[in-house]
C-alpha positions in Angstrom: -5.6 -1.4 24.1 -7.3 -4.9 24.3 -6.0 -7.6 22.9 -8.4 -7.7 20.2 -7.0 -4.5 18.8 -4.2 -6.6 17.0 -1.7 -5.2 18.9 2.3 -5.6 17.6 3.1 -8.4 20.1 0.4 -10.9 18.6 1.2 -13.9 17.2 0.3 -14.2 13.0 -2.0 -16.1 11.8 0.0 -19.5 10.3 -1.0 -20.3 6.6 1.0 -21.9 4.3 0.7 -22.8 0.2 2.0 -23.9 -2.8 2.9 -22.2 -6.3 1.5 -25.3 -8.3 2.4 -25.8 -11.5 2.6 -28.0 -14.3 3.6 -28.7 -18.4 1.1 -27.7 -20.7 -0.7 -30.8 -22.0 -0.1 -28.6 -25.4 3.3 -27.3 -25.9 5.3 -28.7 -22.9 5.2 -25.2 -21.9 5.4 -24.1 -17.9 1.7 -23.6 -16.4 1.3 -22.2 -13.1 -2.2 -22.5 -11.5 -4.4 -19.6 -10.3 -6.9 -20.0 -7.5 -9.8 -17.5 -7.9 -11.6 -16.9 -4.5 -15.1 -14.9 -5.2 -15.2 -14.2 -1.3 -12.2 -11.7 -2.5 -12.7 -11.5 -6.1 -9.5 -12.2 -6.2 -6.5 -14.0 -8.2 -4.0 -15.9 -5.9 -2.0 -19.5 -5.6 -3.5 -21.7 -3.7 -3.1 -21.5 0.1 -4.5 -21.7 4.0 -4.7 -21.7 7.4 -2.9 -24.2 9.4 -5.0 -26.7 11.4 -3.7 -27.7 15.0 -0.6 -29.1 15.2 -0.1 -29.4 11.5 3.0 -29.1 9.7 3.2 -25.9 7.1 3.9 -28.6 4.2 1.5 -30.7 4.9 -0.8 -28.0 5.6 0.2 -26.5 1.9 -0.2 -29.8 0.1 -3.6 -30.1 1.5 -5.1 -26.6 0.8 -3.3 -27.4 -2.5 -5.8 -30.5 -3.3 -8.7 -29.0 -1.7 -8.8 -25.8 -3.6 -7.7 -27.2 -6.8 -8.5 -30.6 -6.9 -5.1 -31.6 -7.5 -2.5 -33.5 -5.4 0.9 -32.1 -5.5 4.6 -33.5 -5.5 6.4 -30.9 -3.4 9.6 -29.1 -4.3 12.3 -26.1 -3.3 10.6 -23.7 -0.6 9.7 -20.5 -1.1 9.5 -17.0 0.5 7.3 -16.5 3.3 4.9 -14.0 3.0 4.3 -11.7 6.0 1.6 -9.2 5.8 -1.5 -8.0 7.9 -5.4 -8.9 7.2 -7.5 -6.8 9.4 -5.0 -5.3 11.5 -3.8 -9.0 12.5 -0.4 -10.4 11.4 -0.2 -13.2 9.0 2.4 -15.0 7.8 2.5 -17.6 5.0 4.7 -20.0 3.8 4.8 -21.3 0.5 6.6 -24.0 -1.6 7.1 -24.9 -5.3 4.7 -27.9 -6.3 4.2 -29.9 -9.6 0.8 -30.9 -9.7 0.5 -34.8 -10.3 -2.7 -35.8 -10.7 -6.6 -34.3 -10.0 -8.9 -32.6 -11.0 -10.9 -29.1 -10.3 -14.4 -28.6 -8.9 -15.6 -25.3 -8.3 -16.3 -25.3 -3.8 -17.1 -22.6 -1.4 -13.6 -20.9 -1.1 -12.4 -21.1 -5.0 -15.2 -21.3 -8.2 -12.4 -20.8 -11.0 -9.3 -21.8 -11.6 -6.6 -20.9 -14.2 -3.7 -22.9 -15.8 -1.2 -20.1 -17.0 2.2 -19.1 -18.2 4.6 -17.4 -16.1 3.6 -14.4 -17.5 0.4 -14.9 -17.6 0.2 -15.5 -14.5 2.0 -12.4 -12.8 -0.7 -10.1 -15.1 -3.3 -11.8 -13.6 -2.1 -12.2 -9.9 -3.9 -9.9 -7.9 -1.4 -8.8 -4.9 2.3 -8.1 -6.0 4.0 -10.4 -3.4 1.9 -13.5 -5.6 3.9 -12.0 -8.3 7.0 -12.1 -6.9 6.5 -16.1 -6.5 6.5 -16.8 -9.6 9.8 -15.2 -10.1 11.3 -17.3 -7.6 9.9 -20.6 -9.1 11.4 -19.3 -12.7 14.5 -18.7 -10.7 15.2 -22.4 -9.8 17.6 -24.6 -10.6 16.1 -26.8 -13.8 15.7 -30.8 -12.5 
């Protein structure tokens, strides 16, 4: 077996992202943000790979902002997703964030967003461990 076979012993890919969310401008209600990325047609929070010698935070606030448009004041961490793409480990960290300030503009790796409520949310999430993310944000403690 060659290395490019993904054997067990390879390192994962490092991503890391946020569960962003925010009060409804309406109701005060919770809204959590969906990325959609048409390269998967899929529904997800926003997240990425980390650059060189980049922190996992930093790395989430900025995938954060360039996705969505929106900066984000970081809170309580999250679980870290481990899972394989193409036979190649990938793990990915993630944190809750309240989105401050921004705005979205459709770019090459997400052309819709979605602010939603929790429950929302989960119907629309497209893998099952997004899902369990946004139980874990409903789970914390209330600032």
């Amino acid at each position: 077996m060659t290395p490019a076979d993904g054997h067990h012993g390879e390192r994962p890919a490092l991503a890391a992202g946020c569960v962003l969310w925010r009060r409804s401008p309406l109701d005060g209600g919770l809204e959590i943000c969906l990325v959609h990325r048409p390269k998967y047609d899929d529904w997800s929070h926003p997240k990425g790979h980390l650059k060189r010698d980049e922190e996992k935070l930093a790395a989430a606030l900025r995938e954060v902002e360039e996705e969505t448009g929106y900066r984000a004041a970081p809170g309580a961490p999250l679980s870290t997703a481990h899972y394989e793409v193409n036979g190649r480990p990938k793990q990915v960290s993630y944190w809750a964030a309240e989105a401050s300030s921004g705005a979205f503009t459709p770019n090459d790796e997400v052309d819709l967003i979605l602010w939603l409520p929790p429950a929302a949310a989960r119907e629309r999430l497209t893998q099952p461990r997004d899902k369990d993310l946004v139980d874990e944000l409903l789970a914390l403690p209330k600032e």
